[in-house]
C-alpha positions as CSV (number, residue, x, y, z in Angstrom):
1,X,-42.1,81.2,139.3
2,X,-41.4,85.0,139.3
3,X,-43.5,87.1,141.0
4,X,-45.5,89.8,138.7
5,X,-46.0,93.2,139.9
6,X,-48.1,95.6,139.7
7,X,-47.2,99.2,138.2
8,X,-47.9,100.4,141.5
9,X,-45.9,98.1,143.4
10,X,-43.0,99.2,140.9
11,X,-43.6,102.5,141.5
12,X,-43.7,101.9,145.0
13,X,-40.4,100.6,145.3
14,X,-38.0,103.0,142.9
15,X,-39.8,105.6,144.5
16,X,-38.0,104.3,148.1
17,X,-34.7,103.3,146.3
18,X,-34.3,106.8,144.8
19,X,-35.6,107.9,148.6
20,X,-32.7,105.7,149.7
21,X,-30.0,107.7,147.0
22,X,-31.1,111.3,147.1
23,X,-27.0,112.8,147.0
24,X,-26.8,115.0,150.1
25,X,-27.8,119.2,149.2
26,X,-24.3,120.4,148.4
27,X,-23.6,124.2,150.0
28,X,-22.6,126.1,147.3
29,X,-20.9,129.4,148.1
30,X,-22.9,132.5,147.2
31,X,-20.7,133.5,144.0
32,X,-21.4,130.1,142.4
33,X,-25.1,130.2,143.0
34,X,-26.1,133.4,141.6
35,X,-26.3,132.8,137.8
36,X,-23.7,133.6,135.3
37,X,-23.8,136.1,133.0
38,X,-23.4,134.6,129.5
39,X,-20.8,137.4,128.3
40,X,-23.5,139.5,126.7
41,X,-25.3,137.0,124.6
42,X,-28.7,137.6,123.9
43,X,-31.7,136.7,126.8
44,X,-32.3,133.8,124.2
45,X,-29.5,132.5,124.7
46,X,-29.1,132.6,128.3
47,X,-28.9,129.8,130.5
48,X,-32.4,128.7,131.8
């Protein structure tokens, strides 16, 4: 028989896989994290 489980208890464990696969913070140089400008286009446009 398979075992059924609870929402929580599926909850509860992607919540430790993904705590298990967080990628490493990458350092990004300063030029590359300040945003872009997007060549003039309007603030619409912009990247979020």
């Amino acid at each position: 028989m398979t075992k059924t489980v609870t929402p929580a208890e599926a909850r509860a464990a992607l919540e430790q896989a993904y705590g298990y696969y967080q990628p490493e913070p990458r350092l990004v140089p300063a030029a590359e994290a300040e945003p872009r400008d997007d060549l003039g286009a309007p603030d619409y446009y912009r990247a979020a």
